[in-house]
C-alpha positions, -999 to 999 in steps of 0.1 A, spaced: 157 -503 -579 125 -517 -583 93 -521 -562 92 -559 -576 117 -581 -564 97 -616 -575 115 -634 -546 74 -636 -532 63 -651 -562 62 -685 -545 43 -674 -516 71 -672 -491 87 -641 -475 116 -635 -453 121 -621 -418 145 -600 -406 168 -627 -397 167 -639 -434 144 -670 -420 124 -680 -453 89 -685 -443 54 -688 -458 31 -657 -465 8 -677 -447 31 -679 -412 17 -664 -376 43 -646 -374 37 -629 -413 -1 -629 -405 6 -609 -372 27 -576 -386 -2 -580 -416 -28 -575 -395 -10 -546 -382 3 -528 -414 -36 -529 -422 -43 -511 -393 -14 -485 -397 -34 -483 -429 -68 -477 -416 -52 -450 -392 -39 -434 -427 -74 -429 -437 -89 -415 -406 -61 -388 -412 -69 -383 -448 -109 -379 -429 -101 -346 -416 -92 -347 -383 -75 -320 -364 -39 -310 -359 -42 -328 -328 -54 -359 -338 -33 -358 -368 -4 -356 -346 -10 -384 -320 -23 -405 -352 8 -399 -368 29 -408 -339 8 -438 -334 15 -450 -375 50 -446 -361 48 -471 -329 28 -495 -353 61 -497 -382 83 -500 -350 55 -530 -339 59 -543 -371 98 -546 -372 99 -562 -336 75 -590 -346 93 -596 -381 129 -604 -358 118 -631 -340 153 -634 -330 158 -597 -317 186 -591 -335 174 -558 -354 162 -545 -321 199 -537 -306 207 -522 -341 182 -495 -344 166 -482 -316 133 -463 -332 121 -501 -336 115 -505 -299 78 -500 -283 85 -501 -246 67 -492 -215 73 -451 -223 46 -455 -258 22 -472 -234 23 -443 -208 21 -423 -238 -13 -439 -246 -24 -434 -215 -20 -396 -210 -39 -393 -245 -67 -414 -230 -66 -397 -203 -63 -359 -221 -92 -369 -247 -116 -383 -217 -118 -353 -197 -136 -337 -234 -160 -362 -230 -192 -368 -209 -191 -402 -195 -209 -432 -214 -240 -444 -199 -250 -470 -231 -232 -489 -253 -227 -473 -288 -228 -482 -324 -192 -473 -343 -202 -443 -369 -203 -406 -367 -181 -385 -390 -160 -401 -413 -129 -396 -393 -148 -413 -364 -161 -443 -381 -126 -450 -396 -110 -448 -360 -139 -473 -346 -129 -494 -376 -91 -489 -367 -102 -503 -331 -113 -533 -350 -83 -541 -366 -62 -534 -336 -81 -560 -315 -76 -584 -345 -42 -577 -345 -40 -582 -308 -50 -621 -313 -27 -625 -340 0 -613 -319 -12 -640 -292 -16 -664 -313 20 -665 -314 25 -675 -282 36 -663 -248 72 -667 -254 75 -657 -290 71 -618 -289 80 -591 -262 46 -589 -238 48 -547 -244 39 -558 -278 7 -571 -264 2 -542 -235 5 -515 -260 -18 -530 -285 -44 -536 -256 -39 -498 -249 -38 -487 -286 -75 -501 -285 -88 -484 -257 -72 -448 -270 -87 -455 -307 -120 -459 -290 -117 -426 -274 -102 -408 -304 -135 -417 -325 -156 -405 -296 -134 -376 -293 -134 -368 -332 -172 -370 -335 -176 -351 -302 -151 -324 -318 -172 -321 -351 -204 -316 -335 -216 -357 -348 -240 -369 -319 -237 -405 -311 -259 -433 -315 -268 -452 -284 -276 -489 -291 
């Protein structure tokens, strides 16, 4: 088997459902955006982060391929097949507790601050970039064309990659820099 299959070559992919569509579709443009950012959270790894971080990163890479999947079956039919491809209410609450766990390291903001630090910080204030893109792709699809949890856990994912970055650079000792 090979990694080419050439059935892209004409600038259309399929879904899940076998439904040939352009490269250029909503729907393809939405689980793009977010394979970039399951990228992006690949490099802050690679940055040197912590076992920690490492570990809630990694388990956030895989909610994202699980994201991905449920957006490419815009019928749901893959969804009742294989159950790791479900994000449901129990990731966000998952989100939530890391929020919550990484905050209490923290001293409370006072200012607004610029996205930098460590190297592992500025990737994970970069990831938060991509995440909120990827959050207006996914609603650019419409209220009825994905599951809302899709958009609830990407609103959290945000929130929790802003923390991690201020986290990361508060671990390593990297002040921040107010605006």
């Amino acid at each position: 088997m090979t990694i080419y299959t050439k059935t892209g070559d004409t600038g259309e992919t399929s879904l899940f459902d076998g439904t040939r569509v352009k490269k250029t579709d909503p729907r393809v443009a939405a689980y793009g955006d977010i394979d970039e950012l399951h990228a992006c959270l690949g490099l802050a790894r690679a940055s040197g982060v912590d076992d920690d971080m490492t570990a809630r990163l990694t388990g956030v890479q895989r909610d994202l391929f699980a994201l991905g999947a449920q957006l490419a079956d815009p019928r749901h039919k893959i969804a009742d097949r294989v159950t790791k491809v479900i994000v449901d209410d129990a990731h966000v609450a998952r989100l939530e507790a890391w929020i919550d766990a990484l905050e209490a390291e923290l001293s409370p903001l006072r200012r607004f601050i610029l996205a930098g630090g460590s190297t592992a910080g500025a990737a994970l204030h970069l990831a938060r970039t991509m995440c909120r893109r990827a959050e207006r792709s996914v609603l650019n699809l419409g209220a009825d064309a994905v599951d809302p949890i899709i958009v609830i856990y990407l609103n959290r994912l945000s929130d929790l990659l802003f923390v991690m970055a201020r986290a990361v650079n508060h671990r390593a000792g990297v002040p921040e820099t107010e605006w």
